[in-house]
ROKOL-150884 format. One line per field, with one value per atom (N, C-alpha, C): residue in three letters; atom name; x, y, z. Coordinates in steps of 0.02 Angstrom, whole numbers, padded with zeros to 5 digits, always signed. Layout:
REM residues N
aa <- [Ala,...]
at <- [CA,...]
x <- [X,...]
y <- [Y,...]
z <- [Z,...]
***
This chain:
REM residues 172
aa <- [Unk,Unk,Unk,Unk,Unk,Unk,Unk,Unk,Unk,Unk,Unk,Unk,Unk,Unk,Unk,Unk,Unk,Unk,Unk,Unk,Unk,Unk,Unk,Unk,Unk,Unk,Unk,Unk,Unk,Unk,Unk,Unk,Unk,Unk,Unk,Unk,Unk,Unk,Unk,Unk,Unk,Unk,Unk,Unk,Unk,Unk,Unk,Unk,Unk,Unk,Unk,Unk,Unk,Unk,Unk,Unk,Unk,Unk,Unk,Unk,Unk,Unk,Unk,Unk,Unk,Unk,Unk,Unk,Unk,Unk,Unk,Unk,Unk,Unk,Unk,Unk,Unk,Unk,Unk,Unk,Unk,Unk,Unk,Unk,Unk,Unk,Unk,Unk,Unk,Unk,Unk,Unk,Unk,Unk,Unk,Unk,Unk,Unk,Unk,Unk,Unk,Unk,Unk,Unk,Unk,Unk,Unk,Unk,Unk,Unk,Unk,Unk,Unk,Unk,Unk,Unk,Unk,Unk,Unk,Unk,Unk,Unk,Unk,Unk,Unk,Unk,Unk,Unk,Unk,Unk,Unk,Unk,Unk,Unk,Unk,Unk,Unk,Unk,Unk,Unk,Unk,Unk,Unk,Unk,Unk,Unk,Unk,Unk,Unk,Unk,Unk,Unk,Unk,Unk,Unk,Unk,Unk,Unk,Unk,Unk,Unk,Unk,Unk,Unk,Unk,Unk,Unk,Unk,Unk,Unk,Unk,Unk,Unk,Unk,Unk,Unk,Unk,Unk,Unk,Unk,Unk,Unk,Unk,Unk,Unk,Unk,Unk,Unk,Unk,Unk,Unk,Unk,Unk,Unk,Unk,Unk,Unk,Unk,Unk,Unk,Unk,Unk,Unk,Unk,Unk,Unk,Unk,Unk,Unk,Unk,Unk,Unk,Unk,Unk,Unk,Unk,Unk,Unk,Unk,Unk,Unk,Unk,Unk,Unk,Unk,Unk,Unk,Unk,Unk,Unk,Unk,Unk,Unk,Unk,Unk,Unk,Unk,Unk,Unk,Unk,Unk,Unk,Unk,Unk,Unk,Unk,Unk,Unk,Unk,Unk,Unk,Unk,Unk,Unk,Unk,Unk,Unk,Unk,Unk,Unk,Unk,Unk,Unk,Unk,Unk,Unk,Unk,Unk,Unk,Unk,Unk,Unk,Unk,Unk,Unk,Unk,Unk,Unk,Unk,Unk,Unk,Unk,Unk,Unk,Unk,Unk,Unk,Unk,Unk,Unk,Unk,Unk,Unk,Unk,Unk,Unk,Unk,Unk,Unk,Unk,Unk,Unk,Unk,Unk,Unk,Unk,Unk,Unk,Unk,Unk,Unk,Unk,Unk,Unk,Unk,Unk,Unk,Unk,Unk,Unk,Unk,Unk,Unk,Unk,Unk,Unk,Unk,Unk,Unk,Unk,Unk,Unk,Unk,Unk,Unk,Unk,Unk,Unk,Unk,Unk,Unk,Unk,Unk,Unk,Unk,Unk,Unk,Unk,Unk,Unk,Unk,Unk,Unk,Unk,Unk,Unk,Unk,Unk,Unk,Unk,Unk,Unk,Unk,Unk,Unk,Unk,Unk,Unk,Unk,Unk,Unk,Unk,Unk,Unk,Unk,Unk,Unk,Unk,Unk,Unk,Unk,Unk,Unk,Unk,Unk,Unk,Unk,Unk,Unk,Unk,Unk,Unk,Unk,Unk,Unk,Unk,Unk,Unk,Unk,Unk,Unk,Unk,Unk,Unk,Unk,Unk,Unk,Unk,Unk,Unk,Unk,Unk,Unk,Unk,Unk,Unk,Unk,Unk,Unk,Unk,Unk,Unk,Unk,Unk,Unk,Unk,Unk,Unk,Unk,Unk,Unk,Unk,Unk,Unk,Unk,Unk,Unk,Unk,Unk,Unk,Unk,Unk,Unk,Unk,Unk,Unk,Unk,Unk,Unk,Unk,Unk,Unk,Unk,Unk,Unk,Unk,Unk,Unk,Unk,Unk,Unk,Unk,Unk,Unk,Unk,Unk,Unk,Unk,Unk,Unk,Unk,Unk,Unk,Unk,Unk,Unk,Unk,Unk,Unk,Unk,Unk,Unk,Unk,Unk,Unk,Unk,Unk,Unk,Unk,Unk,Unk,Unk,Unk,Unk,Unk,Unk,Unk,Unk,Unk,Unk,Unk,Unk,Unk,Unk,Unk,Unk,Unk,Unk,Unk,Unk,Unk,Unk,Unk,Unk,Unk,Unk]
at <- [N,CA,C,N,CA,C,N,CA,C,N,CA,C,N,CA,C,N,CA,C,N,CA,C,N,CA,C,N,CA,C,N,CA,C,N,CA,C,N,CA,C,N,CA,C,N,CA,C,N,CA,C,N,CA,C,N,CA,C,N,CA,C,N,CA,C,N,CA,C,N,CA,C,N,CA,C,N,CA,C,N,CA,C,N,CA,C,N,CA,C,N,CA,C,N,CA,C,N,CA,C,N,CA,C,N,CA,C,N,CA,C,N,CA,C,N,CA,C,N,CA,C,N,CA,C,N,CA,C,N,CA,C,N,CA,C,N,CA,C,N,CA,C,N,CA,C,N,CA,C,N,CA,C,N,CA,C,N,CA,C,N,CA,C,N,CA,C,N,CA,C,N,CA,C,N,CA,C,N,CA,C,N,CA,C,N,CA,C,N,CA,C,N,CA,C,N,CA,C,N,CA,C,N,CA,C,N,CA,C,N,CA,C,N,CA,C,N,CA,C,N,CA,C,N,CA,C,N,CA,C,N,CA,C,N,CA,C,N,CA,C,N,CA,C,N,CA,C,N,CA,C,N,CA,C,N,CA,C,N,CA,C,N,CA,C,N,CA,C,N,CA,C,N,CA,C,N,CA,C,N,CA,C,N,CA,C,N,CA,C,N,CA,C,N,CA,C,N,CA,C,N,CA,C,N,CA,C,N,CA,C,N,CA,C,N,CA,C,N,CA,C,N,CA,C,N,CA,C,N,CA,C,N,CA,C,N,CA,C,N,CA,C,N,CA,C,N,CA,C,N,CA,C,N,CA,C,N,CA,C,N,CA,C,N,CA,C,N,CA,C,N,CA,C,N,CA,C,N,CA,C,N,CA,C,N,CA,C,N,CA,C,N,CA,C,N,CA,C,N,CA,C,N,CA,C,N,CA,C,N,CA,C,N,CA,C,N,CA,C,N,CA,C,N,CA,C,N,CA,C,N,CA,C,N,CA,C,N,CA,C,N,CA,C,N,CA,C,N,CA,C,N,CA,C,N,CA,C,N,CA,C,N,CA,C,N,CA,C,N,CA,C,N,CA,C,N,CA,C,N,CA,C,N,CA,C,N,CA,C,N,CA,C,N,CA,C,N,CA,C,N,CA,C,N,CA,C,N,CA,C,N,CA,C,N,CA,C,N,CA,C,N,CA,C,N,CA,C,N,CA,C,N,CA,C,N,CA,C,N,CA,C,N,CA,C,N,CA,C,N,CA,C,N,CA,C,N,CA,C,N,CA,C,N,CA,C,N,CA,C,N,CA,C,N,CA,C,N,CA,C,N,CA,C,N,CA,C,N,CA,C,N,CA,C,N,CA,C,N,CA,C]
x <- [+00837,+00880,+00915,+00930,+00960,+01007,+01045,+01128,+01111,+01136,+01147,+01200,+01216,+01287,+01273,+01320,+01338,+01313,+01289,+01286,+01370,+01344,+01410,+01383,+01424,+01389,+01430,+01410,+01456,+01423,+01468,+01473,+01521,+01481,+01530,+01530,+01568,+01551,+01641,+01635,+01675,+01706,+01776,+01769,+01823,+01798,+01848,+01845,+01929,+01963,+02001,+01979,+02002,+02028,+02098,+02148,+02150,+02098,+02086,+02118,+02138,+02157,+02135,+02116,+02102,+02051,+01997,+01937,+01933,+01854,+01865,+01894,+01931,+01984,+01941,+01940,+01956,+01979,+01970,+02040,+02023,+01985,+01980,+01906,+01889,+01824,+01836,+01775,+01765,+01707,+01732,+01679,+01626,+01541,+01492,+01514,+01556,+01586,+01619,+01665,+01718,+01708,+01636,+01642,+01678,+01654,+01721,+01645,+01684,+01631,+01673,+01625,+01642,+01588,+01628,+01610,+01539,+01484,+01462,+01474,+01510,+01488,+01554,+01600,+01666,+01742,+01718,+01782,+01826,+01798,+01836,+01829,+01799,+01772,+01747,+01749,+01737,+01669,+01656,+01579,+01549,+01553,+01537,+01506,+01567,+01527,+01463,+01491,+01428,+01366,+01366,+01313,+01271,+01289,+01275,+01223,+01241,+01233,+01167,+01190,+01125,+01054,+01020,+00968,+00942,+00984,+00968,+00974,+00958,+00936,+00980,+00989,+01036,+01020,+01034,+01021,+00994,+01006,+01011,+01072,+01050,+01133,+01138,+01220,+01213,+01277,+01283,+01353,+01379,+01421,+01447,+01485,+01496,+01560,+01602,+01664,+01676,+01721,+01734,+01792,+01860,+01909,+01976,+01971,+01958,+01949,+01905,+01855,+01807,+01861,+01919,+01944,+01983,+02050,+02112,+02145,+02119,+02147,+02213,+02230,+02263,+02336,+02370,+02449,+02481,+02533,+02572,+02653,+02660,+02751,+02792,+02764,+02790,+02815,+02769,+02759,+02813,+02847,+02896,+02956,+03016,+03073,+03123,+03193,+03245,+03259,+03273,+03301,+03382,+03418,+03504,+03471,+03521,+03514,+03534,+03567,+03589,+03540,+03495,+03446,+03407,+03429,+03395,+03444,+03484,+03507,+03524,+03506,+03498,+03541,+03559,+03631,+03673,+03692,+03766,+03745,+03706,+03682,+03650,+03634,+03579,+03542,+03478,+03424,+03425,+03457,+03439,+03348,+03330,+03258,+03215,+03202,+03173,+03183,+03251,+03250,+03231,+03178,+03155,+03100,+03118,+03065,+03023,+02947,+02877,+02861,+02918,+02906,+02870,+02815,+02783,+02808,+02846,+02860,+02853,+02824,+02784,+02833,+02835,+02855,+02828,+02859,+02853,+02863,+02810,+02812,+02836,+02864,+02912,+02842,+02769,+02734,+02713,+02750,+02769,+02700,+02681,+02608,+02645,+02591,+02623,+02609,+02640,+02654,+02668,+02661,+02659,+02688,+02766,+02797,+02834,+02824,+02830,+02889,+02930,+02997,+02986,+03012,+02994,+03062,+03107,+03183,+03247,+03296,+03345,+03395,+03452,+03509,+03580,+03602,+03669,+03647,+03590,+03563,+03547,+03518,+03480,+03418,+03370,+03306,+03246,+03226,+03175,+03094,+03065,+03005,+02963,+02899,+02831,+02769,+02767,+02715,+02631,+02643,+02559,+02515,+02450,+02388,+02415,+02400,+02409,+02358,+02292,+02232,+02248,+02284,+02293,+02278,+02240,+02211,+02169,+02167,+02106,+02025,+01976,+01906,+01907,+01846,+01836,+01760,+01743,+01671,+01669,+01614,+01591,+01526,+01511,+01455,+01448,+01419,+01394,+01334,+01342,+01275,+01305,+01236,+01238,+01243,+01270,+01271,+01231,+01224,+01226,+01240,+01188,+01171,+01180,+01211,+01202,+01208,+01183,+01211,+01288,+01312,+01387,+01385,+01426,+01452,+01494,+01455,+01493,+01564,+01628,+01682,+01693,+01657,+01670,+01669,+01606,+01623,+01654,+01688,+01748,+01806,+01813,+01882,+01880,+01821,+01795,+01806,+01800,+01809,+01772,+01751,+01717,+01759,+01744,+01781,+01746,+01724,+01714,+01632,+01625,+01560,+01517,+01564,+01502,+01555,+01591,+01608,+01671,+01715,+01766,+01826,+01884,+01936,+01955,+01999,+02031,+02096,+02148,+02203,+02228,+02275,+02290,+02351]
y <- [+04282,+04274,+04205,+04161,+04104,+04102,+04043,+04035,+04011,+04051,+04031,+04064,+04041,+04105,+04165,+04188,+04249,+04277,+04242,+04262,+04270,+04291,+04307,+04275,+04221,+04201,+04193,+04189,+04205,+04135,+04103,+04052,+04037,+04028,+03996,+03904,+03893,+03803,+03778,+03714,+03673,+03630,+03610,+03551,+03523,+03471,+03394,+03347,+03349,+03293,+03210,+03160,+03118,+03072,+03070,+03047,+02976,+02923,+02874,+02815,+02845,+02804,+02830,+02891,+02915,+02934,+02925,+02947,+03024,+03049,+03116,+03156,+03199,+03259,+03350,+03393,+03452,+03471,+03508,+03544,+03615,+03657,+03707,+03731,+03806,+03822,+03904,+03896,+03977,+04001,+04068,+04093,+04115,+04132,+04172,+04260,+04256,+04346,+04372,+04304,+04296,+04259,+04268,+04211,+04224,+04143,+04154,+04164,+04226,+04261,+04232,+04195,+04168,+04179,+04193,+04212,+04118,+04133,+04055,+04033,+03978,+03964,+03976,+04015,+04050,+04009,+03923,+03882,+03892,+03939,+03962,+03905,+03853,+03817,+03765,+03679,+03640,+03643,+03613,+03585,+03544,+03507,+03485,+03508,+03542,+03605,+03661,+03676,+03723,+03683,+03631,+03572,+03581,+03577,+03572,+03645,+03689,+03774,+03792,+03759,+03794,+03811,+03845,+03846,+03858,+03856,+03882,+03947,+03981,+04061,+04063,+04135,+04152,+04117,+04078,+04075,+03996,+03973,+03885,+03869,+03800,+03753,+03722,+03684,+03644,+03600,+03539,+03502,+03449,+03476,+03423,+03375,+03321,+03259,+03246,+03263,+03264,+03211,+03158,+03119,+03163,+03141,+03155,+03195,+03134,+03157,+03218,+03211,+03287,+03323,+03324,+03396,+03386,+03385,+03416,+03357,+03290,+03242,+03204,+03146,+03094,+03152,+03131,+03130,+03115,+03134,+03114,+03108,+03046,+03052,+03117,+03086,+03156,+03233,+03233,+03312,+03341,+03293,+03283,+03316,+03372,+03351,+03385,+03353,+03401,+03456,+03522,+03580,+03603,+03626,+03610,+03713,+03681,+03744,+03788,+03817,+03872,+03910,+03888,+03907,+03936,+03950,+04011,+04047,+04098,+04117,+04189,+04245,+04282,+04354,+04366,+04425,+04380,+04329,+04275,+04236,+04252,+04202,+04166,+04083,+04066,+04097,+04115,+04128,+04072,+04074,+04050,+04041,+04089,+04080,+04071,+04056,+04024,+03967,+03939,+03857,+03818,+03803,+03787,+03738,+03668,+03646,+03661,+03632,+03660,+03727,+03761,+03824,+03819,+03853,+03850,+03891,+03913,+03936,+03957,+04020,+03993,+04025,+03970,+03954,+03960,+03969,+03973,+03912,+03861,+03823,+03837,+03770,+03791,+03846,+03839,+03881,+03930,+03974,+04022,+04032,+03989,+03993,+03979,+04004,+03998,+03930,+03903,+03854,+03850,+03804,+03825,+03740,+03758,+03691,+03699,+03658,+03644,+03596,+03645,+03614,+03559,+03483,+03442,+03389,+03418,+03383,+03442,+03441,+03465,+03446,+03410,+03381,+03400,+03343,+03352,+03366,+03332,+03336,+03409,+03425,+03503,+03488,+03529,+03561,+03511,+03465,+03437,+03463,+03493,+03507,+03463,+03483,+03451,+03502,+03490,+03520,+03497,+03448,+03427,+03481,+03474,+03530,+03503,+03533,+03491,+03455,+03454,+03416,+03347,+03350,+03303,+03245,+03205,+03129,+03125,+03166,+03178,+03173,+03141,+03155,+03221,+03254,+03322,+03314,+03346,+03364,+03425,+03462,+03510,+03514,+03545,+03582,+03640,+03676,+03763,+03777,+03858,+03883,+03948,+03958,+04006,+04085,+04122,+04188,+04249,+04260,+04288,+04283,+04314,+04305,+04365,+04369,+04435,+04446,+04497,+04484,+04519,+04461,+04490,+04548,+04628,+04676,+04627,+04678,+04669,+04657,+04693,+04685,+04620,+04601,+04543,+04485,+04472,+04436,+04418,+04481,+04525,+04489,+04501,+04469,+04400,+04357,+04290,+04272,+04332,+04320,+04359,+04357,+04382,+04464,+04507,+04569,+04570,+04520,+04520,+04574,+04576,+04589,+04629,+04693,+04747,+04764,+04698,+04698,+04746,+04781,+04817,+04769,+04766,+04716,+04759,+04700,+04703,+04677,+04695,+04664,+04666,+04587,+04575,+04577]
z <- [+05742,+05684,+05688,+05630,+05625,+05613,+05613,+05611,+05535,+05500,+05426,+05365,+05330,+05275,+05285,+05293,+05296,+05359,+05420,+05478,+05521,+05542,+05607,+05688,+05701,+05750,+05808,+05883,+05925,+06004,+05997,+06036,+06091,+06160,+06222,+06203,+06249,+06248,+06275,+06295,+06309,+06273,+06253,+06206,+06258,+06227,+06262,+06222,+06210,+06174,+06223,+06157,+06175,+06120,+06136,+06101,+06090,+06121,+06101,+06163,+06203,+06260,+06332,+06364,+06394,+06417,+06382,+06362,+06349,+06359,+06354,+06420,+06385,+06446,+06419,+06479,+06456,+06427,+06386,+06338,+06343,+06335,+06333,+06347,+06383,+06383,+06345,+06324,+06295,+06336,+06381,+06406,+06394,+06418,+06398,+06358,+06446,+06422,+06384,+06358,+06306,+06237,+06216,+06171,+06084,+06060,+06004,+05953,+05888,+05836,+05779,+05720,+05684,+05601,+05545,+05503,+05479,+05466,+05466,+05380,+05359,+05310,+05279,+05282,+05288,+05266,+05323,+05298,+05358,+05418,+05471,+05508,+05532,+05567,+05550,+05581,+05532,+05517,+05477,+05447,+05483,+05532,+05578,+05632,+05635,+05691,+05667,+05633,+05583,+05582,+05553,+05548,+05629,+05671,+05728,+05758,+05719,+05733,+05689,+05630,+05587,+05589,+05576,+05593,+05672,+05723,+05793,+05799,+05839,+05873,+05947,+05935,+05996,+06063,+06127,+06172,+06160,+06115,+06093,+06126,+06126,+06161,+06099,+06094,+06016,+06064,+06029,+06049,+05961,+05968,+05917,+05935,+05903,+05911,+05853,+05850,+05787,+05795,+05739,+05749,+05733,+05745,+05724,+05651,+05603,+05528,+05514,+05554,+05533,+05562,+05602,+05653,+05614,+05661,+05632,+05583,+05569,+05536,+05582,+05526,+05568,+05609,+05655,+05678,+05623,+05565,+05531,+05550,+05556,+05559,+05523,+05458,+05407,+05421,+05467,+05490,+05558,+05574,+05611,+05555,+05589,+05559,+05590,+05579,+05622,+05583,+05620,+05584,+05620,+05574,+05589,+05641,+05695,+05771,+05710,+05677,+05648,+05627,+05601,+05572,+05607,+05668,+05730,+05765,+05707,+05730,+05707,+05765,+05750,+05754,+05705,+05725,+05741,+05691,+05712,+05767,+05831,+05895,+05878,+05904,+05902,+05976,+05970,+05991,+06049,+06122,+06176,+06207,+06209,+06220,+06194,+06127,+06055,+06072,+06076,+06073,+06149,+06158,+06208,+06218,+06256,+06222,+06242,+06194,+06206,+06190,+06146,+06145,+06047,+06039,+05974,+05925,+05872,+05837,+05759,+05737,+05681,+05626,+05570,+05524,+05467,+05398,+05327,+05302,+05280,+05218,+05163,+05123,+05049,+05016,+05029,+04975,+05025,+05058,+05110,+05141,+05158,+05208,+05266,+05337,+05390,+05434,+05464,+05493,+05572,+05620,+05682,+05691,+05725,+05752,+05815,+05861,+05908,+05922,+05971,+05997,+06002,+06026,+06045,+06078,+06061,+06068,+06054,+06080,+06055,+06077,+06009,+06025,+05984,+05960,+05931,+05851,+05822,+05775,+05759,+05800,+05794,+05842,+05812,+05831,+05811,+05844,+05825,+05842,+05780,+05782,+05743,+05790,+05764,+05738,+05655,+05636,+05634,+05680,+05676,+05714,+05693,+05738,+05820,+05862,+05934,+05929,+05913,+05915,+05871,+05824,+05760,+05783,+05769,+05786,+05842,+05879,+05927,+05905,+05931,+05935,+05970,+05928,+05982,+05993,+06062,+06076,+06109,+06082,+06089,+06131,+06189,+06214,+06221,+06202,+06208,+06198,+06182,+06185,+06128,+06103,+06038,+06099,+06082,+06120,+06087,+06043,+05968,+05903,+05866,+05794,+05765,+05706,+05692,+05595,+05559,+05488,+05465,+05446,+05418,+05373,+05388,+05369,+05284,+05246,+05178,+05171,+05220,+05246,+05241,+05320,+05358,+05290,+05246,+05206,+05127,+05125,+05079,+05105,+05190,+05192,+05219,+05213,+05235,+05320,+05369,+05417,+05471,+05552,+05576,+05611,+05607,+05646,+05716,+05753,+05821,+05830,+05907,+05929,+05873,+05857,+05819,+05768,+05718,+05653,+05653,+05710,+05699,+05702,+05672,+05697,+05728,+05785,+05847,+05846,+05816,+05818,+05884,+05920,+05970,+05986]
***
């Protein structure tokens, strides 16, 4: 079976990013035993990567290189901003163990989508968070291997996403 729409496909691999001064670093591995199942064609995953997948059969290797722009796009200053401490505060307290840096916190945009910003400072000002991807301006590369192929459950592409090994979701 091939990697094509409306497949469900399930991939190990390595990626390593490089931020443009460092060369390439580890960033993360996805295990054989653990691999990640992804709706194909979906919008879940870039196009790049997909590009890379198509048309191969379970037990294929694939590697992509994506620049920055194919991934998560540039670092924006923009996406930086202070939030006044009050504003974490819960039952009259502010929230001691929330405000921490490095601690990720996810958030509502003005068009109440969710958002994920990251402590990064905290002073007299307030709470300085950062809403960029962590990847944002990074090259990414990819090496793996296809694990499994399978055809997406009417579900799975009802709710444009993969429900893992044998199509049941697994909430975590």
């Amino acid at each position: 079976m091939k990697v094509e729409k409306n497949k469900v496909v399930a991939v190990c691999y390595d990626l390593k990013v490089d931020d443009g001064e460092t060369g390439m670093v580890p960033h993360e591995t996805v295990p054989e035993d653990k691999p990640f199942y992804f709706l194909f064609n979906a919008g879940e995953v870039f196009p790049k990567f997909e590009d890379a997948l198509l048309g191969k059969s379970a037990g294929d290797a694939f590697s992509a290189d994506l620049s920055f722009d194919e991934a998560y796009g540039d670092y924006m200053e923009e996406r930086k901003t202070v939030i006044p401490k009050s504003n974490f505060k819960e039952k009259g307290k502010v929230n001691k163990d929330m405000l921490r840096i490095g601690n990720v916190i996810p958030m509502q945009d003005n068009k109440r989508g969710q958002i994920r910003g990251e402590i990064t400072k905290i002073d007299y000002k307030g709470v300085h968070m950062d809403f960029n991807p962590p990847l944002a301006g990074y090259d990414l590369s990819f090496k793996g291997k296809i694990i499994a192929v399978r055809d997406a459950l009417p579900v799975e592409i009802e709710h444009g996403h993969a429900h893992g090994p044998d199509g049941h979701h697994h909430h975590h």
